[in-house]
C-alpha positions in Angstrom: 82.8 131.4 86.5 85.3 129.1 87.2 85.3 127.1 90.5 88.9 126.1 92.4 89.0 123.2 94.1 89.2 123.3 97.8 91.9 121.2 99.4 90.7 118.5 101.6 91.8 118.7 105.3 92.9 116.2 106.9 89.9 114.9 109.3 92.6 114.6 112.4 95.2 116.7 114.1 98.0 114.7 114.9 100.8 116.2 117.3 103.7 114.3 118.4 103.8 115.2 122.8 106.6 113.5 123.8 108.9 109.9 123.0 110.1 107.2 122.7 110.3 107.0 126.3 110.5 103.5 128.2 107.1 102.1 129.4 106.7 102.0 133.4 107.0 98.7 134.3 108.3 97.4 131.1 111.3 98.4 129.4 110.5 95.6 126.3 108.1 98.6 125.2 108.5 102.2 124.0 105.8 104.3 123.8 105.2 108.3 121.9 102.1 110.1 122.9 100.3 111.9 120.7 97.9 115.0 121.0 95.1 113.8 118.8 91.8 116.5 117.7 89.3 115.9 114.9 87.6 118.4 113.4 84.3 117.1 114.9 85.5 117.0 118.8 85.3 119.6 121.4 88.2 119.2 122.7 91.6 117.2 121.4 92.9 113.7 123.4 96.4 112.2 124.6 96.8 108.9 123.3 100.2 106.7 124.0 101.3 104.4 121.6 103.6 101.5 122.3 106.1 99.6 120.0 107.4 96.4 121.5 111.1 96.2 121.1 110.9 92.6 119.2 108.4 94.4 116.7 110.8 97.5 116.7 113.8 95.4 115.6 111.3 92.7 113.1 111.0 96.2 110.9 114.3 97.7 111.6 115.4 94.7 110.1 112.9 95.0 107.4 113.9 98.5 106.4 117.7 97.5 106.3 117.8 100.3 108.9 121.4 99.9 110.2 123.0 99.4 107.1 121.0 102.5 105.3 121.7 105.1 108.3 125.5 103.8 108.4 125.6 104.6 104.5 123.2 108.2 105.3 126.0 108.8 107.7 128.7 108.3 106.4 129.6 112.1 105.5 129.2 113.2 109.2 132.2 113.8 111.3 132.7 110.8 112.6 132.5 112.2 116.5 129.2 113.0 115.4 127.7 110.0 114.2 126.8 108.0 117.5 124.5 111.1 118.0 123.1 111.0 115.0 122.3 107.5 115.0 120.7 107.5 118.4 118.2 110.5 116.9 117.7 108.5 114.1 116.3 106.0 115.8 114.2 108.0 118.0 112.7 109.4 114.7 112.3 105.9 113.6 110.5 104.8 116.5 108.1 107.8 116.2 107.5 107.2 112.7 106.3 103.7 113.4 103.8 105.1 116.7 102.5 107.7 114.0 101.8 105.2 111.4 100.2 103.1 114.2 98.3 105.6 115.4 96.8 106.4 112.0 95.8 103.0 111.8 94.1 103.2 114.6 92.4 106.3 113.7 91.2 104.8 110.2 89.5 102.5 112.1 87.3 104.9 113.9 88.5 105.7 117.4 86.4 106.8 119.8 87.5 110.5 121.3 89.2 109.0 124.5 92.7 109.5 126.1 93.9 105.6 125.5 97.0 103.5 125.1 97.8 101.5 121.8 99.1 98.4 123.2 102.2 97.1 121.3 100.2 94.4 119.9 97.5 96.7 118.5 97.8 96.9 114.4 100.8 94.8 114.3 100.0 92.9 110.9 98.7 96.2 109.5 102.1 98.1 110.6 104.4 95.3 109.3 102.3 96.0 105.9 102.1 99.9 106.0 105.9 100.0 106.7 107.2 98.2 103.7 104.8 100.1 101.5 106.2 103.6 103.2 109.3 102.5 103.7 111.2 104.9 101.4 108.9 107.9 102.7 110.0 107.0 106.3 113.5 107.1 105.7 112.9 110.6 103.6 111.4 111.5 107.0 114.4 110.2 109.3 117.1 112.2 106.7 114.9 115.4 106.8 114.7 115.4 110.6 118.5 115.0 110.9 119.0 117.4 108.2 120.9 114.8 106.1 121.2 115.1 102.2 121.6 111.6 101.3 122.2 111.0 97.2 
């Protein structure tokens, strides 16, 4: 008898609500909220997660994110490419709450609706970006539905 491995699944369910949208009170922060549900809860959790703009722009910067998305771009009408750009920031912006948010969730979170401050993880992002960076950017091209080569 031969035995086929099972795939692992993944312990959380990670849903993308809504964002980047402005913070209230503070438009130096953007924020995505998530719907969050592991396997072991009754019932799934909203949790917000905030970028600072300065941390935004210290791993735009880092990913050579202008310069990249001008190149990715460069084969869209050019009428179309302020569009384009302002999605793929959007996307970018989510990638980095995601990444934040799985962070967070690594480090055993307690089944609560909550708010990341922008500060939360901030080391640990800068760190998780550069080694994901090409993987985000595969992300960002997908979502646009850009073929970059």
């Amino acid at each position: 008898m031969s035995t086929v491995p099972v795939p692992q699944l993944p312990p959380f369910r990670v849903t993308l609500f809504y964002g980047p949208e402005p913070v209230a009170g503070d438009p130096t922060r953007l924020a995505c909220v998530f719907n969050v549900k592991k396997r072991s809860w009754k019932g799934g959790v909203q949790i917000a997660v905030e970028v600072s703009a300065a941390q935004a722009a210290q791993l735009y910067e880092m990913l050579t994110f202008g310069e990249w998305i001008e190149a990715c771009l460069a084969e869209v009408p050019v009428e179309e490419r302020p569009t384009y750009a302002q999605r793929a920031h959007e996307v970018l912006v989510q990638e980095l709450c995601l990444m934040k948010l799985t962070l967070a969730l690594e480090s055993n979170m307690q089944q609560d609706n909550t708010t990341l401050p922008a500060d939360a993880f901030a080391g640990e992002l800068a760190r998780t970006v550069e080694q994901e960076a090409e993987r985000i950017k595969s992300n960002i091209l997908r979502e646009l539905d850009i073929h970059a080569g």
